[in-house]
ChimeraX commands (.cxc) that place a marker at each C-alpha (Angstrom):
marker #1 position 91.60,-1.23,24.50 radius 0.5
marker #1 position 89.33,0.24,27.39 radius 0.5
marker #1 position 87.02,-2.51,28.21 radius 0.5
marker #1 position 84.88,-1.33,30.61 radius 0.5
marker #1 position 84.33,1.75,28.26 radius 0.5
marker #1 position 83.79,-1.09,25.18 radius 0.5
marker #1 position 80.88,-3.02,27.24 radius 0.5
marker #1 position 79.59,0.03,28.98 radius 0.5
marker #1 position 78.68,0.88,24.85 radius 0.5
marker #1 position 77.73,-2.17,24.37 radius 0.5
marker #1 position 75.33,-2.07,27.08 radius 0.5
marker #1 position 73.49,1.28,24.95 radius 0.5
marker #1 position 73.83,-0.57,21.67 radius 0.5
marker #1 position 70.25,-2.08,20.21 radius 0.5
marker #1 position 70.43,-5.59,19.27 radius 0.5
marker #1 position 70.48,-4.83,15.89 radius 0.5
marker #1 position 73.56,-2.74,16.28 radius 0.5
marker #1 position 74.98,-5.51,18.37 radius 0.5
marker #1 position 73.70,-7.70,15.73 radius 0.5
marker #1 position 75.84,-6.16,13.00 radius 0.5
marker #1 position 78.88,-5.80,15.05 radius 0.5
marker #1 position 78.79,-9.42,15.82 radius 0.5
marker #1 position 78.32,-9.97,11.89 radius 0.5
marker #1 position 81.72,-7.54,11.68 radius 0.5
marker #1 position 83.71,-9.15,14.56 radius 0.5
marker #1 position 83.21,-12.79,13.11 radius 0.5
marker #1 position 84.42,-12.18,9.87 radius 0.5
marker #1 position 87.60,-10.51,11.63 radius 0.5
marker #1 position 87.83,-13.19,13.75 radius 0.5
marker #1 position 88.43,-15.58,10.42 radius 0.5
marker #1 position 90.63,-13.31,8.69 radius 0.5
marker #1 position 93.52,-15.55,7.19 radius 0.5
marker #1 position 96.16,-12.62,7.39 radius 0.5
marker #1 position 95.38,-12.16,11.21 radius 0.5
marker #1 position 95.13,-16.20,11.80 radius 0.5
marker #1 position 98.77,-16.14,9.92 radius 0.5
marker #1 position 99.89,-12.92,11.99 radius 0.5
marker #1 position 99.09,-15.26,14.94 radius 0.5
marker #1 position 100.78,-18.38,14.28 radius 0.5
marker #1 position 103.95,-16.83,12.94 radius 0.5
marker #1 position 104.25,-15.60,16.78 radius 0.5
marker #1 position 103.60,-19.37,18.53 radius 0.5
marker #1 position 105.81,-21.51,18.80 radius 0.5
marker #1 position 105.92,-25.44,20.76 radius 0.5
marker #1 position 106.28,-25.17,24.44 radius 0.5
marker #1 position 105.95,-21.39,24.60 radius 0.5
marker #1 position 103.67,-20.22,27.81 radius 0.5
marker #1 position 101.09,-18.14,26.87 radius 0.5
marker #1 position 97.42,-17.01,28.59 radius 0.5
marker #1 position 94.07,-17.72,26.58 radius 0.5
marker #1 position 90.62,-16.30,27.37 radius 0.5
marker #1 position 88.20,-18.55,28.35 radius 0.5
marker #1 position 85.00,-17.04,28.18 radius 0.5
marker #1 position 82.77,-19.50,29.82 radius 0.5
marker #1 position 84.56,-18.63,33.05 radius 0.5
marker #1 position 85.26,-14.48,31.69 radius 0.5
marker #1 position 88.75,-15.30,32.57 radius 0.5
marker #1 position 92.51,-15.97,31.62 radius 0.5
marker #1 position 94.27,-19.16,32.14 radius 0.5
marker #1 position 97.74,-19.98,31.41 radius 0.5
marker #1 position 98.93,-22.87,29.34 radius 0.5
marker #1 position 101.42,-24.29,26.94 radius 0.5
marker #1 position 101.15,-24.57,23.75 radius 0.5
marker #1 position 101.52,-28.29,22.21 radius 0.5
marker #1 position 100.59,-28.10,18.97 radius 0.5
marker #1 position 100.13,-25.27,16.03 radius 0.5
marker #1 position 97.67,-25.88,13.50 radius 0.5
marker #1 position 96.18,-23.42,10.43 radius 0.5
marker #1 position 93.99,-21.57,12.95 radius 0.5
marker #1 position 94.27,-23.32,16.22 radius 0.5
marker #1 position 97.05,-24.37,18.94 radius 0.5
marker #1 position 96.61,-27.27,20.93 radius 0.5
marker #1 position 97.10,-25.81,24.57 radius 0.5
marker #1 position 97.94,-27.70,28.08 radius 0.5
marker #1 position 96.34,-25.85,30.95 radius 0.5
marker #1 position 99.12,-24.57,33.75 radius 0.5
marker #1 position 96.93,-25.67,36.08 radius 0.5
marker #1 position 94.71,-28.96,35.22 radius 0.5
marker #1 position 97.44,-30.32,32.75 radius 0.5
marker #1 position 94.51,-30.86,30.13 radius 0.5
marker #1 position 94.56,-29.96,26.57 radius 0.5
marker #1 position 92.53,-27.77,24.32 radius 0.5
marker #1 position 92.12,-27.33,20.87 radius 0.5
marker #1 position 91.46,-23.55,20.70 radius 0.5
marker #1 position 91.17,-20.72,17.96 radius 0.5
marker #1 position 94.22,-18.28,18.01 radius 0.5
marker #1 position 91.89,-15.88,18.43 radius 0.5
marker #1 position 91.91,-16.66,21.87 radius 0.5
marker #1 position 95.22,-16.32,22.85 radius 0.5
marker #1 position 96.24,-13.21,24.41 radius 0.5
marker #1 position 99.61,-12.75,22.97 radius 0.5
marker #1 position 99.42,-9.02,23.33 radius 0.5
marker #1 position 99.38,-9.08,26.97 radius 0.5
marker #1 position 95.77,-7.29,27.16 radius 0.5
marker #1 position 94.72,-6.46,30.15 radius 0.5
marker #1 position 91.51,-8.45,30.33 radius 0.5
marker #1 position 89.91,-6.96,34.04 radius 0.5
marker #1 position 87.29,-4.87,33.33 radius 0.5
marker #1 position 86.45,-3.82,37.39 radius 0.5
marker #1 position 87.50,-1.88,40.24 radius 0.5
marker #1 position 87.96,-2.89,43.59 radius 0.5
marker #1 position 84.65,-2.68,45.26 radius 0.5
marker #1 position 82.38,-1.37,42.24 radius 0.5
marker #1 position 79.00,-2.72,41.47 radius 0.5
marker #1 position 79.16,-6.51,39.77 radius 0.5
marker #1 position 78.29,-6.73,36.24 radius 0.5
marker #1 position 77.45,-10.28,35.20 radius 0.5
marker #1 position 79.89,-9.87,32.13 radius 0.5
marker #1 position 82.81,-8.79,33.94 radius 0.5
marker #1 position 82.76,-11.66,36.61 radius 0.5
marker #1 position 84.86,-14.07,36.97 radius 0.5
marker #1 position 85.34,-17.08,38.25 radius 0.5
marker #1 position 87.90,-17.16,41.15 radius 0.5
marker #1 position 86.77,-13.44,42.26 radius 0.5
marker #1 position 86.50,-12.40,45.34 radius 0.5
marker #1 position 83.23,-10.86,46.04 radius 0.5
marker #1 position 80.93,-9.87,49.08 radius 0.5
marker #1 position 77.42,-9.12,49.28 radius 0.5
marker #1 position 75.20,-7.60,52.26 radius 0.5
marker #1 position 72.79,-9.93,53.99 radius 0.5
marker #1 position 68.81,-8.99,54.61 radius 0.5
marker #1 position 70.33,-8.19,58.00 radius 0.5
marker #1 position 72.91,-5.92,56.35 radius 0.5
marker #1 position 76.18,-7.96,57.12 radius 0.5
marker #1 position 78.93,-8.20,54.91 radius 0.5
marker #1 position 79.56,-11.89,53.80 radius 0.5
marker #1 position 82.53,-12.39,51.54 radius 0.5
marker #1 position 83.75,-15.20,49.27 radius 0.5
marker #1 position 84.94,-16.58,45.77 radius 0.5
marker #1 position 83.45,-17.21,42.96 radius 0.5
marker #1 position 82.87,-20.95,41.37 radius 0.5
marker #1 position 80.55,-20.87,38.89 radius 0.5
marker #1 position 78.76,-18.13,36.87 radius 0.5
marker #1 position 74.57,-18.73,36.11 radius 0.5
marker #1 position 72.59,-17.02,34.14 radius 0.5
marker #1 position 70.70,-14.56,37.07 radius 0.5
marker #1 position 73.24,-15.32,39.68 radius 0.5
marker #1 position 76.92,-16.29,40.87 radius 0.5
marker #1 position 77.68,-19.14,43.08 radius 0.5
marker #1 position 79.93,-18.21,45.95 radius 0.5
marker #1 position 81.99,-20.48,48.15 radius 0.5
marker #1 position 82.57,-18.73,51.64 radius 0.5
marker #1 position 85.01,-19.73,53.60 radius 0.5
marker #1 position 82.95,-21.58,55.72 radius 0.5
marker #1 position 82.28,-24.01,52.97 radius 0.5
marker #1 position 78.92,-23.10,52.67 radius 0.5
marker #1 position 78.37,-22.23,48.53 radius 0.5
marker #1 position 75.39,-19.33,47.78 radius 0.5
marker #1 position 73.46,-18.44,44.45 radius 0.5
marker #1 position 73.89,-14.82,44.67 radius 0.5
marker #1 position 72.05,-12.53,42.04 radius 0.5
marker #1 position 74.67,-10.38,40.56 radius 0.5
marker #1 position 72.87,-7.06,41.33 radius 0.5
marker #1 position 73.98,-7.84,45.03 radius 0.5
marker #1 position 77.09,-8.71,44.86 radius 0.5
marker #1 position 80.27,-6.46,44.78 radius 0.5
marker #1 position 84.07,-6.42,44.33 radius 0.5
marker #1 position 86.05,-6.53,47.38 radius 0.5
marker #1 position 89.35,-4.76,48.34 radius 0.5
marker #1 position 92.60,-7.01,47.92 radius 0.5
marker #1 position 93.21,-6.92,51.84 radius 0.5
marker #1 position 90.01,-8.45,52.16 radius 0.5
marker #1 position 90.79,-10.53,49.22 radius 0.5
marker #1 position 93.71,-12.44,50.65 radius 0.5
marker #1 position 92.04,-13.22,53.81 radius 0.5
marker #1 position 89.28,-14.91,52.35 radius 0.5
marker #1 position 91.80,-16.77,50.01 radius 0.5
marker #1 position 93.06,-18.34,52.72 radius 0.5
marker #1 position 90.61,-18.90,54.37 radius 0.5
marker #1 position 89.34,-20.61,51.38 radius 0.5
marker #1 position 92.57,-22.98,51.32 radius 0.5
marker #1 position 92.26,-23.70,54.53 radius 0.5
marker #1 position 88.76,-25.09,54.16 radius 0.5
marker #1 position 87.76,-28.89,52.73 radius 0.5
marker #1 position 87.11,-28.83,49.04 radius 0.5
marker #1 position 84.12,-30.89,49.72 radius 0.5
marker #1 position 81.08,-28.64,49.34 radius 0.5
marker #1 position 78.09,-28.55,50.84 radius 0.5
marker #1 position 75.32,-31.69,50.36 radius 0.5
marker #1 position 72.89,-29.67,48.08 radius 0.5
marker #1 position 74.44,-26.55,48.43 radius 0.5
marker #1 position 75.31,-26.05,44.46 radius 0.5
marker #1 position 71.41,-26.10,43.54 radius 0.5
marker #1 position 70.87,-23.43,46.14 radius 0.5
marker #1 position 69.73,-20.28,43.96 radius 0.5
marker #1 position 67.21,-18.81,45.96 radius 0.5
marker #1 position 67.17,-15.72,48.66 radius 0.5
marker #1 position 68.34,-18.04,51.34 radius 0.5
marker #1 position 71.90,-16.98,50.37 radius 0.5
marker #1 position 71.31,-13.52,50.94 radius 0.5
marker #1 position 70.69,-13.99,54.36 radius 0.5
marker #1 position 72.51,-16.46,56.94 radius 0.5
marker #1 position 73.05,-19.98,55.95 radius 0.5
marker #1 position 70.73,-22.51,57.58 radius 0.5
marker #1 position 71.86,-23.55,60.95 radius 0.5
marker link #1:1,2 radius 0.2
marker link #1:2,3 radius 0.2
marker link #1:3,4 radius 0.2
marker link #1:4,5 radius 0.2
marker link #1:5,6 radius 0.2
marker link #1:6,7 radius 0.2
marker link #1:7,8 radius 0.2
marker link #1:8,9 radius 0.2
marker link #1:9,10 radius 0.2
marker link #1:10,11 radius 0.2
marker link #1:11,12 radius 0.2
marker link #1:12,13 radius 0.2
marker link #1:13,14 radius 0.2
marker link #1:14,15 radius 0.2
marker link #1:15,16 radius 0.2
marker link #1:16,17 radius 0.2
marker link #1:17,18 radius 0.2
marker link #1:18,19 radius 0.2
marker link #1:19,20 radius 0.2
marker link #1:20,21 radius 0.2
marker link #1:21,22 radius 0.2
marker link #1:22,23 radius 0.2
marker link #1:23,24 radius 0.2
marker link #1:24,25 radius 0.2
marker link #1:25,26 radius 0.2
marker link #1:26,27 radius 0.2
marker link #1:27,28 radius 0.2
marker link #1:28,29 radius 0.2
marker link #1:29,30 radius 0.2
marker link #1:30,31 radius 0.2
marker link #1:31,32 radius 0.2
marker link #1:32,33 radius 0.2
marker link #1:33,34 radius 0.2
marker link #1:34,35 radius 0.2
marker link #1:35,36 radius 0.2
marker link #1:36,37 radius 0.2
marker link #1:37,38 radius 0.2
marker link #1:38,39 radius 0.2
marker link #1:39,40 radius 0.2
marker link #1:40,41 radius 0.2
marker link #1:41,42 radius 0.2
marker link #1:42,43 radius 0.2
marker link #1:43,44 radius 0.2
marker link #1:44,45 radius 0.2
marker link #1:45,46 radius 0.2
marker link #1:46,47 radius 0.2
marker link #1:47,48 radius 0.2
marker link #1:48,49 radius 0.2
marker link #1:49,50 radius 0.2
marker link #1:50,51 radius 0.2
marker link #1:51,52 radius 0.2
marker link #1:52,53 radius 0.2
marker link #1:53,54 radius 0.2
marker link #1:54,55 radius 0.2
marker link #1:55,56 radius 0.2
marker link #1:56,57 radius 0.2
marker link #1:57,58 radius 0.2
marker link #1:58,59 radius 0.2
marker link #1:59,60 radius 0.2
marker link #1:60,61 radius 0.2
marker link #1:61,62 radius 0.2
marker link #1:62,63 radius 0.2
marker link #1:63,64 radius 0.2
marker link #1:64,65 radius 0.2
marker link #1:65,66 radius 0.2
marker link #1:66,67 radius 0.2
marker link #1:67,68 radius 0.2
marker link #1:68,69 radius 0.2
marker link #1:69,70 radius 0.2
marker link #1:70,71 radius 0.2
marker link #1:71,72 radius 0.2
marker link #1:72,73 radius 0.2
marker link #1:73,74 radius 0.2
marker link #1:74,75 radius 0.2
marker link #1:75,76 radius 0.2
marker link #1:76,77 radius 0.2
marker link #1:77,78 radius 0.2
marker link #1:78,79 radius 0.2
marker link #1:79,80 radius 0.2
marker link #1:80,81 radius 0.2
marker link #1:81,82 radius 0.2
marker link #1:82,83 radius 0.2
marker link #1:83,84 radius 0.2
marker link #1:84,85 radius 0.2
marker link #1:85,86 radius 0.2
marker link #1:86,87 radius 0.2
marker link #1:87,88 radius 0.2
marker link #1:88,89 radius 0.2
marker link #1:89,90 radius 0.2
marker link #1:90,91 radius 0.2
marker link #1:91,92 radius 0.2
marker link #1:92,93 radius 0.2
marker link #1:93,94 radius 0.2
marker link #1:94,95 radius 0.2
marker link #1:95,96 radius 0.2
marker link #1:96,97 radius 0.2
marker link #1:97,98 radius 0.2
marker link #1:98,99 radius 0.2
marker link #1:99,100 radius 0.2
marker link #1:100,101 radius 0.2
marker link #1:101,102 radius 0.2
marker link #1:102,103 radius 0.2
marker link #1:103,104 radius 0.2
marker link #1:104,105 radius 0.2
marker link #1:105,106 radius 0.2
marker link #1:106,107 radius 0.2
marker link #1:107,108 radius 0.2
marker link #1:108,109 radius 0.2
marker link #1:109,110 radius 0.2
marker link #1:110,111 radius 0.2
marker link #1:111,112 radius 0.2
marker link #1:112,113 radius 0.2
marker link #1:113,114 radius 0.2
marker link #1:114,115 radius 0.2
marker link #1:115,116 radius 0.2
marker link #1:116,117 radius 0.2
marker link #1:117,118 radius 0.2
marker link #1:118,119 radius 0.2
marker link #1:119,120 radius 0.2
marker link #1:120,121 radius 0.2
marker link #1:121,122 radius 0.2
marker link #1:122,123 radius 0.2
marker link #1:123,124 radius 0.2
marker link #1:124,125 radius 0.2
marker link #1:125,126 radius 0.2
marker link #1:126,127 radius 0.2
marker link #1:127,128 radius 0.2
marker link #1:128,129 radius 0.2
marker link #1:129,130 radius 0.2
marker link #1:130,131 radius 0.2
marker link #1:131,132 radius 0.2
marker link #1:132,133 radius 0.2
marker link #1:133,134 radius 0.2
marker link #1:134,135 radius 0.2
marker link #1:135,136 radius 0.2
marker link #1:136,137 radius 0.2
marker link #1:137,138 radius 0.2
marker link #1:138,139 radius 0.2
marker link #1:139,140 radius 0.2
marker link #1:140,141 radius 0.2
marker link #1:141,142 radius 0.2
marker link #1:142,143 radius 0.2
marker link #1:143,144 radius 0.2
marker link #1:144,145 radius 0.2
marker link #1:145,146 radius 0.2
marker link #1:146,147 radius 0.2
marker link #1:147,148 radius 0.2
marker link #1:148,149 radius 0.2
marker link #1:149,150 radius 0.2
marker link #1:150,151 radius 0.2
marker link #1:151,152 radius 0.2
marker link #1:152,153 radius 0.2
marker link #1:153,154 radius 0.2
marker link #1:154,155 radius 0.2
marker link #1:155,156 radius 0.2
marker link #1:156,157 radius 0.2
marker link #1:157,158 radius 0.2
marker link #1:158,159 radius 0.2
marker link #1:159,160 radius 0.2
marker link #1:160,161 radius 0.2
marker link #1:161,162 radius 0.2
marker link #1:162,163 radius 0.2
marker link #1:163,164 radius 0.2
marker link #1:164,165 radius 0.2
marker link #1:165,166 radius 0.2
marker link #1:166,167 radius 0.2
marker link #1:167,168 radius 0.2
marker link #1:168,169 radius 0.2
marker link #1:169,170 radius 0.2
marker link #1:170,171 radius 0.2
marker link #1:171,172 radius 0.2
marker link #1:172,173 radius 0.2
marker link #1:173,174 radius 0.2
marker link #1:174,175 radius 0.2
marker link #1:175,176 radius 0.2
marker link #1:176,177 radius 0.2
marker link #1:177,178 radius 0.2
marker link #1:178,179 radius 0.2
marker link #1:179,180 radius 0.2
marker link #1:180,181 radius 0.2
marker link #1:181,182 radius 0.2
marker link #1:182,183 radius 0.2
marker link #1:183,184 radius 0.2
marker link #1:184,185 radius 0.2
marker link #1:185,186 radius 0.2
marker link #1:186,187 radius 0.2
marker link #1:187,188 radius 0.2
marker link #1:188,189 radius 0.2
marker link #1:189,190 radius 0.2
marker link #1:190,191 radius 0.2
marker link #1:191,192 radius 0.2
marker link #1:192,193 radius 0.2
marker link #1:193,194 radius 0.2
marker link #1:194,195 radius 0.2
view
C-alpha cells in the first residue's frame, strides 16, 4: 500500500469523510476472521516488528505470549513487555516510511529517531535526531547536546551521508540533556542556541 499517496488523500478528505472511514477501519480492525488470520501466523519467541504509533515508528520485539486478539511482546531494545492488538504487528513486512530523503516534514510521517535539519534565522543548516514528537513541533537533539522544539513546517529530511554523521556524532555525545532544554518550544531553536 502507497502511504504517502493514502495520507496525501487523507489530507483532502473532510472530517466527515475521515469520520466514516474511521467508523469503517475500526470495525475491520475487530474482525474475528482477520484477528484469527493473525494469530494462526504467531508463534512464542518468533521476532517480529509492531507499529507504535505514538512514536510513527516500528520497533522490533518478541513475542511472549498469544492471546484471542493480542500478543504479549518484549521490545528488542528496552527488554519491556507489551500487551498489544495483532493489529499492530507488521507481519507482512509493510514498508511503513512514508518520506524521501530531504522532502518537506509532515508531522504524520515523523518519526522518532529521524534525522532531520532545519535552516536557522541566519540561514544555516543545523542537523539532528528526533526524540520526541509535540503537537506543533519536534524536539531535536543535535549533536552538541543541545535539544530544540522545532515546528514541523521547518524542518526537513536529510540525506543518509549526512545521516550517519550526525548518528555518530550523537553516540558520541552524553545522554544527559540539557538543564531545561526539553521545555524549550519557542523560536530560540530556530536560531543559535544560547551561548
Amino acid at each position: 500500500m502507497d502511504y504517502a499517496s493514502l495520507l496525501d488523500a487523507l489530507g483532502k478528505a473532510s472530517l466527515f469523510d475521515l469520520w466514516r472511514l474511521s467508523a469503517a477501519i475500526g470495525l475491520a480492525l475487530e474482525d474475528p476472521n482477520k484477528n484469527e488470520a493473525i494469530r494462526a501466523h504467531l508463534r512464542v519467541g518468533q521476532s517480529i516488528r509492531y507499529f507504535e504509533a505514538k512514536e510513527n515508528r516500528e520497533i522490533p520485539g518478541s513475542v511472549v505470549q498469544i492471546k484471542r486478539s493480542r500478543a504479549l511482546i518484549q521490545n528488542d531494545h528496552d527488554k519491556k513487555l507489551w500487551n498489544i492488538p495483532f493489529y499492530m504487528i507488521n507481519l507482512q513486512g509493510a514498508q511503513v516510511d512514508s518520506h524521501a530523503s530531504r522532502a518537506k516534514v509532515r508531522p504524520d510521517s515523523l518519526r522518532v529517531g529521524d534525522a532531520v535539519g532545519y535552516r536557522s534565522r541566519t540561514q544555516r543548516e543545523v542537523y539532528g535526531v528526533v526524540i520526541k514528537l509535540n503537537r506543533k513541533t519536534a524536539t531535536v537533539r543535535l549533536a552538541t547536546g543541545q535539544q530544540w522544539g522545532v515546528p514541523y513546517s521547518l524542518l526537513f529530511y536529510i540525506l543518509d551521508a549526512q545521516e550517519g554523521t550526525i548518528a555518530a556524532a550523537l553516540n558520541n555525545q552524553s545522554t544527559r540533556a540539557t538543564p531545561g532544554a526539553e521545555d524549550r518550544t519557542d523560536a530560540e531553536g530556530i536560531d543559535s542556541p544560547p551561548e
